[in-house]
C-alpha positions as CSV (number, residue, x, y, z in Angstrom):
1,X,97.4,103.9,119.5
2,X,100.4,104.5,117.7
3,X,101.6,108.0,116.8
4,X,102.0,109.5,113.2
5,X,105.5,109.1,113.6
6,X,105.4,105.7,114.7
7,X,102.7,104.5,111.4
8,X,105.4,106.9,109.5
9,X,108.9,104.6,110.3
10,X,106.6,101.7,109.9
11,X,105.3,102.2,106.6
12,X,107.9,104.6,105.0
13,X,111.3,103.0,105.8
14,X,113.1,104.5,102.6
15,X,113.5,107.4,104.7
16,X,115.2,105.7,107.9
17,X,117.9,108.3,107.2
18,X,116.0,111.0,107.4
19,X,116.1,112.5,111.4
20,X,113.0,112.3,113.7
21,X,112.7,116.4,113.8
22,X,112.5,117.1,110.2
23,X,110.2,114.3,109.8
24,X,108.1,115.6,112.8
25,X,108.0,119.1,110.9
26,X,106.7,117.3,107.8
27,X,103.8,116.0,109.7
28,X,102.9,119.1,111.3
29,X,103.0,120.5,108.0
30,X,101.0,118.0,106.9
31,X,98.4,117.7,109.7
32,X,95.8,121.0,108.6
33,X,95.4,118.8,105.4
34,X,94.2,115.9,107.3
35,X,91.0,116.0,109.2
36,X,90.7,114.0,112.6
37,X,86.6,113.8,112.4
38,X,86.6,112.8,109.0
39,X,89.3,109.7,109.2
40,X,88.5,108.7,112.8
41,X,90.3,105.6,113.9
42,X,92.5,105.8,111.0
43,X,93.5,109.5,111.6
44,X,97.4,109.3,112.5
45,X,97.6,106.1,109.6
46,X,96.5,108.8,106.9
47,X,98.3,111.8,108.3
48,X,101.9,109.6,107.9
49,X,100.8,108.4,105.0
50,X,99.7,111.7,103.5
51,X,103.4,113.1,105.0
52,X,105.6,110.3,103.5
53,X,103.4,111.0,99.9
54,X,104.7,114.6,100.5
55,X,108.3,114.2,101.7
56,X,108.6,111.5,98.4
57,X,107.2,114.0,96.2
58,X,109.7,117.0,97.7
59,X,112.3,114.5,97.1
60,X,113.3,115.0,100.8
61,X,116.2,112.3,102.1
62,X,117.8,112.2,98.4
63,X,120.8,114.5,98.0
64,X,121.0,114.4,94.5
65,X,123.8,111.4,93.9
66,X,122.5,107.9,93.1
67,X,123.8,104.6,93.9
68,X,122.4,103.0,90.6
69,X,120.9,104.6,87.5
70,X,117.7,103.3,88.4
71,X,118.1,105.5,91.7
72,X,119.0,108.2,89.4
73,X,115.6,108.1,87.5
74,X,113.8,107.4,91.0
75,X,115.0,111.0,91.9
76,X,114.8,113.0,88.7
77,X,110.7,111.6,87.7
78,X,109.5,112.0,91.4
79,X,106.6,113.8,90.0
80,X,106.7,111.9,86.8
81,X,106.2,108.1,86.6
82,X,109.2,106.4,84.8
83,X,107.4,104.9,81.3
84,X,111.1,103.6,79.7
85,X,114.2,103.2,80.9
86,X,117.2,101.4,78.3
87,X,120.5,101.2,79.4
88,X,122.9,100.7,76.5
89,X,121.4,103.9,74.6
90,X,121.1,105.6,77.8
91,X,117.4,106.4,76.9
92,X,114.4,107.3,79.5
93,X,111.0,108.1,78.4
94,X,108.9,109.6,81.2
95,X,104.9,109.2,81.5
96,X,104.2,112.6,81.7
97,X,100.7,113.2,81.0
98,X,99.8,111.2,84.0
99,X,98.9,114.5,85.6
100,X,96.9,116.1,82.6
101,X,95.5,112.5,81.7
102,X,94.0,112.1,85.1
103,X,91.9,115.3,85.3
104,X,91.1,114.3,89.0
105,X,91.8,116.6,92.2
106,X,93.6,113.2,93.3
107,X,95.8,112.8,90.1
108,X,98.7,114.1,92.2
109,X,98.4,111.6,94.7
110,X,99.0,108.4,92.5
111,X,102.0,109.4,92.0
112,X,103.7,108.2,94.6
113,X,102.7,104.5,96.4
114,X,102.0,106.8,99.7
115,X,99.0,108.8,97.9
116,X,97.7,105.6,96.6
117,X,97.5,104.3,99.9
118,X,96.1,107.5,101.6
119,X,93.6,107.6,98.9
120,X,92.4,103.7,99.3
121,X,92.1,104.6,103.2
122,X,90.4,107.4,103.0
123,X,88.1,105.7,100.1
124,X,87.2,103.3,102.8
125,X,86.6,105.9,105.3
126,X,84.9,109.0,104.0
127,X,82.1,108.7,102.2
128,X,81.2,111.5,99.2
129,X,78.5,113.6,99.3
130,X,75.5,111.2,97.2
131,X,71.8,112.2,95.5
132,X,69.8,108.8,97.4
133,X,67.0,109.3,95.1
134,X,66.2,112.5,95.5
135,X,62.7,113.5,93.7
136,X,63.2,116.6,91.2
């Protein structure tokens, strides 16, 4: 089985730059929010997921300077979803009512593609609390 770390380079190579310790810290930050009985087989898939949706959303491995300007809007709308972008009149327009649109305890995870993922796994894993016809 491969370990958090491993699933983590794997899946989240935009942050190849980013060193092996400070990652590690992110995942053990990461790992109370994860529960091992809950995802199973999948449990060190959702934890890096989970940890790379967190590091993108912290903005960690950007240091503020761009190499494009569509790098430039990548790093100031991490928590906001780019909705326009023109170049000539230099104008952005930002979606942000994602967050208040989505009144969801999981709106802040489709925000990034990592908390998309983690949600579709644990979707497919977990399954919510249901009434199977309960008699009144």
């Amino acid at each position: 089985m491969a370990t958090p770390l491993e699933i983590f380079r794997l899946v989240a190579t935009e942050f190849a730059a980013v060193d092996d310790t400070t990652v590690n810290m992110w995942i053990d930050i990461t790992t109370p929010l994860v529960s091992r009985k809950r995802f199973g087989k999948v449990y060190e898939q959702a934890l890096a997921l989970l940890t790379a949706h967190r590091m993108k959303i912290a903005a960690v491995g950007t240091d503020g300077t761009a190499n494009s300007e569509l790098d430039e809007i990548a790093i100031v709308g991490a928590g906001f979803r780019v909705a326009g972008y023109t170049s000539g009149g230099e104008s952005v327009s930002y979606n942000g009512n994602v967050l208040t649109t989505q009144l969801s305890p999981d709106a802040e995870y489709t925000q990034t593609v990592y908390g998309v993922q983690y949600l579709t796994l644990r979707d497919l894993n977990i399954v919510s609390i249901t009434n199977a016809g309960e008699r009144r």
